[in-house]
Steps between C-alpha positions, in 0.01 A plus 500: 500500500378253755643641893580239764290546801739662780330251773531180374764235636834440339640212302725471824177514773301277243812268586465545848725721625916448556442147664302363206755691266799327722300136471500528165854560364615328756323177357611594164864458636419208671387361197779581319745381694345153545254414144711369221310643251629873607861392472549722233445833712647347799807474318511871443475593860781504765553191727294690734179643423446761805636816332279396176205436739539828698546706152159340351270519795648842531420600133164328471383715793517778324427330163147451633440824646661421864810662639733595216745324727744386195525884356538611867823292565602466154403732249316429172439120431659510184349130465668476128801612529608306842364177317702529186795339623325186520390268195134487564242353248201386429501218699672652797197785467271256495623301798515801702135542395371143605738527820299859597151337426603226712639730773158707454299197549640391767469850665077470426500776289166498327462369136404868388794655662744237382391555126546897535828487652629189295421747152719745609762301666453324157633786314753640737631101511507554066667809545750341668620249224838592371533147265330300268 
């Protein structure tokens, strides 16, 4: 059994900290509200996207061992079960995926820290897929 060393930075300060964090999805709304190619997810959001915005910045905080701000004002995630109600598939996984990387890019996360986060975004995104 291999034990984490206690002292060494988070996914979230690897990030840099809630501004970086708040840079980032915010760019990955951004995106999706104006790149065609994400038209698929957009189209499963609200008109707005502040309340979606709010909820993931708030739950990648604590997703990447920042402030558990999402379980704080909300409870358990329960990522699965508040997604079923929309159709989402492979391709709407995978342009979540591309607009994230895009978002991350943008933010100058390094290529080393992009590739960690994108596997397990990768199979929390899969998880997520409720058609085929």
């Amino acid at each position: 059994m291999q034990i984490e060393d206690p002292n060494a930075p988070t996914t979230f300060e690897l990030i840099g900290g809630a501004d970086k964090l708040r840079e980032m999805v915010d760019r990955f709304y951004d995106l999706m509200d104006l790149e065609p190619e994400f038209a698929g997810i957009r189209a499963l959001h609200p008109a707005s996207l502040d309340g979606s915005r709010e909820k993931t910045y708030m739950f990648l905080s604590g997703w990447t061992g920042g402030p558990n701000l999402y379980i704080e004002q909300h409870g358990h995630p329960r990522l699965r079960a508040r997604h079923l109600p929309f159709a989402i598939g492979v391709s709407e996984r995978d342009q979540w995926l591309r607009c994230m990387t895009w978002a991350m890019q943008d933010a100058g996360l390094s290529d080393e820290l992009m590739k960690r986060l994108l596997q397990a975004l990768y199979q929390t995104a899969d998880w997520m897929v409720n058609t085929r």
